[in-house]
Each structure stands twice: as C-alpha cells, then as structure tokens.
Residue, then its C-alpha position, 0 to 999 in steps of 0.5 A: x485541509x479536507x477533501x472528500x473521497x469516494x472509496x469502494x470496499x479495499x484496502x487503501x494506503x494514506x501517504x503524505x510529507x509533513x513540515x514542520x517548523x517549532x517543536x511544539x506544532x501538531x498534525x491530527x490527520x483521520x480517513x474512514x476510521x484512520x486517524x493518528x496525531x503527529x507532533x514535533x519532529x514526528x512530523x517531518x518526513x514521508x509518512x504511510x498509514x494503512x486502512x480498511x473500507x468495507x461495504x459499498x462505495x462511500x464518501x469519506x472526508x479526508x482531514x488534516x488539522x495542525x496547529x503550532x504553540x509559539x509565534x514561529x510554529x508552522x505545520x504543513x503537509x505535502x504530496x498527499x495520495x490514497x491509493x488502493x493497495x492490490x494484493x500480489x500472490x505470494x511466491x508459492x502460488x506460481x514457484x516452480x510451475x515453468x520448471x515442473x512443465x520442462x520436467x513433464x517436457x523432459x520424461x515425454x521425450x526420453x519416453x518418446x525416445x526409449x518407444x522408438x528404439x524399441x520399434x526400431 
C-alpha cells in the first residue's frame, strides 16, 4: 500500500492496525524519514510512531510493504491515520492565574474597606 501525503513543517503521529496471521509475515512500513519493521506478533495490535517534517510543504509516500513465508502467512494493516500532533502548554503556563487575580480581588476590597472606615 502507498499513498501519497502533502505535509507542511510538524510534528506528525503515524497510526495503524496490523493483522497478521503465520509467524513468519513482515510489515516494513516508512514516511518522511520514519521507517521501522514489524514481524510476527509484533504485528498484531494498534501501533503509533512519532516523526518530524521540516522546511516547506512537501510530498511524502507513504509505504507499507509486507510479505509472509508459508502458504498461510498473511500480513494486513487497518485504520491507518497521519494526524499533525499540536503542542499544549504545560500546567505551569497558566496554573494559578485565576487564583492570583481573586487574591488581587481580595486585597483591593479589604484596601477599599479599611479607606472607607477611616473616612467614615
């Protein structure tokens, strides 16, 4: 199977199912750099691999090659994906902010409160 894929600079996440039947089948799969082997029960199972794109938009093949040793070997791959992966900021980008503001929110007020008392 081979399919090709326009991909921008990224960070990307290859995902697919493997089947396989026979221990001795083989799943070679590569992308933009990527490339592994899978063999025998290896196979079976979702599976995700990480992978890089620099520089501008290009096309990449996509490649899953497989063969089986034996009359009975069979290797297959299922619901493959390349999704671009987003960073998310860490906890420490925006932890304590709302709290910080209500305790800003608290000092004006008992601030507010001790002036009018003195004023009164």
């Amino acid at each position: 199977m081979t399919q090709l894929l326009s991909l921008s600079a990224g960070s990307y996440k290859l995902a697919f199912t493997g089947l396989f039947i026979g221990s001795n089948t083989t799943i070679n799969y590569s992308i933009a750099g990527l490339a592994g082997t899978l063999t025998g029960s290896q196979i079976a199972g979702g599976h995700s691999f990480d992978f890089n794109v620099t520089g501008p938009t290009t096309n990449y093949l996509l490649s899953f090659t497989g063969f089986a040793r034996g009359p009975l070997g069979v290797a297959a791959v299922d619901n493959v994906s390349v999704n671009q992966v987003t960073a998310v900021p860490g906890p420490e980008a925006g932890a304590g902010l709302g709290a910080l503001a209500m305790a800003g929110v608290a000092v004006w007020a008992r601030r507010r409160r001790t002036v009018l008392q003195q004023n009164a």
